[in-house]
N, C-alpha and C positions, 0 to 999 in steps of 0.2 A: 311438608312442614312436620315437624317432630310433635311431642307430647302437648307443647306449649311455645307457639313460636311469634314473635313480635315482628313487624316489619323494619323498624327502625330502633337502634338499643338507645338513643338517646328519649327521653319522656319528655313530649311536648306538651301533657297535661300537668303540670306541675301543682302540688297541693293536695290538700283533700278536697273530691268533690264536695259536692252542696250537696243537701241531702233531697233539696226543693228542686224539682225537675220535668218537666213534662214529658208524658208515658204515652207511647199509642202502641197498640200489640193486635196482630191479625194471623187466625191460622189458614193456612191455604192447603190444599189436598192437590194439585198439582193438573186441575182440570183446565180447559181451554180458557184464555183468560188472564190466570191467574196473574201474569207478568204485570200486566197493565195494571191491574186492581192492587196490585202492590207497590206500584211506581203511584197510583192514585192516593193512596194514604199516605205514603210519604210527603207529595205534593200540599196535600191537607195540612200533616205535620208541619213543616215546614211555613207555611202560611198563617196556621194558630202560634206558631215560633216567633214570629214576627209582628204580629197582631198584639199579642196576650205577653211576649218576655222581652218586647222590643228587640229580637236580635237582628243583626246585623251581617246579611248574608253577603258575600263577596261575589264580584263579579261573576264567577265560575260555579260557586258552591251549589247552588238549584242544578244544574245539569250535570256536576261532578258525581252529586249524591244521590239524584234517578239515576243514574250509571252503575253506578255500585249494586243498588237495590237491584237494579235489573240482573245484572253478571251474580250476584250473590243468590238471587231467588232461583235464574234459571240452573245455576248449581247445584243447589238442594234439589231444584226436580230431576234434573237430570242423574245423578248420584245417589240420592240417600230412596228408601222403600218406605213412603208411608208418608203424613202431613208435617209438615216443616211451620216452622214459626219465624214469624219476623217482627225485631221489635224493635220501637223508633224511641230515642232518650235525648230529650236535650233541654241546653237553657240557653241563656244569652251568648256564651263563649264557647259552647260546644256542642256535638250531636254524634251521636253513634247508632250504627245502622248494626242491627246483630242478628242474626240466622242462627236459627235452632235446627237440626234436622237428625234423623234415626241414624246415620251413617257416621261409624266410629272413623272411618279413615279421612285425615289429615288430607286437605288440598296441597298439590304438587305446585312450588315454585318452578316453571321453568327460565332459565336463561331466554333474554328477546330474543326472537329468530323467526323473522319477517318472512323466512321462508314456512316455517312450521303450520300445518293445516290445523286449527284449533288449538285447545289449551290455553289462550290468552286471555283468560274471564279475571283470572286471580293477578296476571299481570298487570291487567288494566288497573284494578282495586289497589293494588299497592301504590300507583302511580298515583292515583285521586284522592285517596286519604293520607290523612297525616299520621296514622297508624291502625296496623293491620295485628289483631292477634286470632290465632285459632286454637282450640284444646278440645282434649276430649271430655265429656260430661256424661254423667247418669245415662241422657237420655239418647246420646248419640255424641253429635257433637256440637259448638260454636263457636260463631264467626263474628267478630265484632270490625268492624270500620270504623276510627274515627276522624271524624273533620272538626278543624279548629273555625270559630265563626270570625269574622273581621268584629275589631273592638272600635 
């Protein structure tokens, strides 16, 4: 991916966010573990999502977005030197899953290729959300995933 790259040029978010949204944020340091404990807040999120903003999760969307979290988080461990951040954003109509981590270099889109041994963390993520961006920041870089909720 380049400086700043989106998976899809068309915006499925249309509007200005809300400014009201519900926040969970965990740092993880990349010790045994940490995969689940990040797929677990999610799951939490997710669950206060639905409780507390009534949204409205699609058939797919709980499994799409532990998917993500997972491929997203074990990226950051596996790539960036140092504790990574992961941070969960949503309301009724939307949620994004976003990765903080020390590592300036941009994730590689590859072409599918079912024969290819690895590489398929960030393929998978573009397939599951409904927009993929990543840039570089201060602190390294971010990864944001978004999914749109069923209305």
């Amino acid at each position: 991916m380049n400086e700043q790259a989106t998976s899809r040029p068309d915006d499925p978010f249309p509007g200005s966010p809300s400014s009201e949204v519900l926040l969970a944020a965990e740092v993880f340091d990349g010790e045994p573990g940490c995969i689940a404990q990040a797929r677990a807040l999610a799951d939490r999120f997710l669950a206060r999502l639905v409780a507390e903003w009534f949204a409205v999760l699609g058939e797919h969307t709980r499994s799409d977005l532990m998917l993500a979290v997972s491929e997203l988080i074990t990226n950051a461990d596996r790539y960036s030197h140092g504790p990574y951040l992961l941070e969960l954003e949503g309301d009724a109509r939307r949620v994004s899953v976003t990765v903080y981590d020390s590592s300036t270099a941009l994730p590689v889109l590859y072409s599918p290729d079912p024969a290819r041994l690895g590489g398929h963390g960030m393929e998978i993520v573009v397939a599951l959300c409904d927009r993929l961006t990543a840039e570089r920041v201060p602190v390294g870089k971010r990864i944001r995933a978004e999914f749109m909720l069923s209305t």
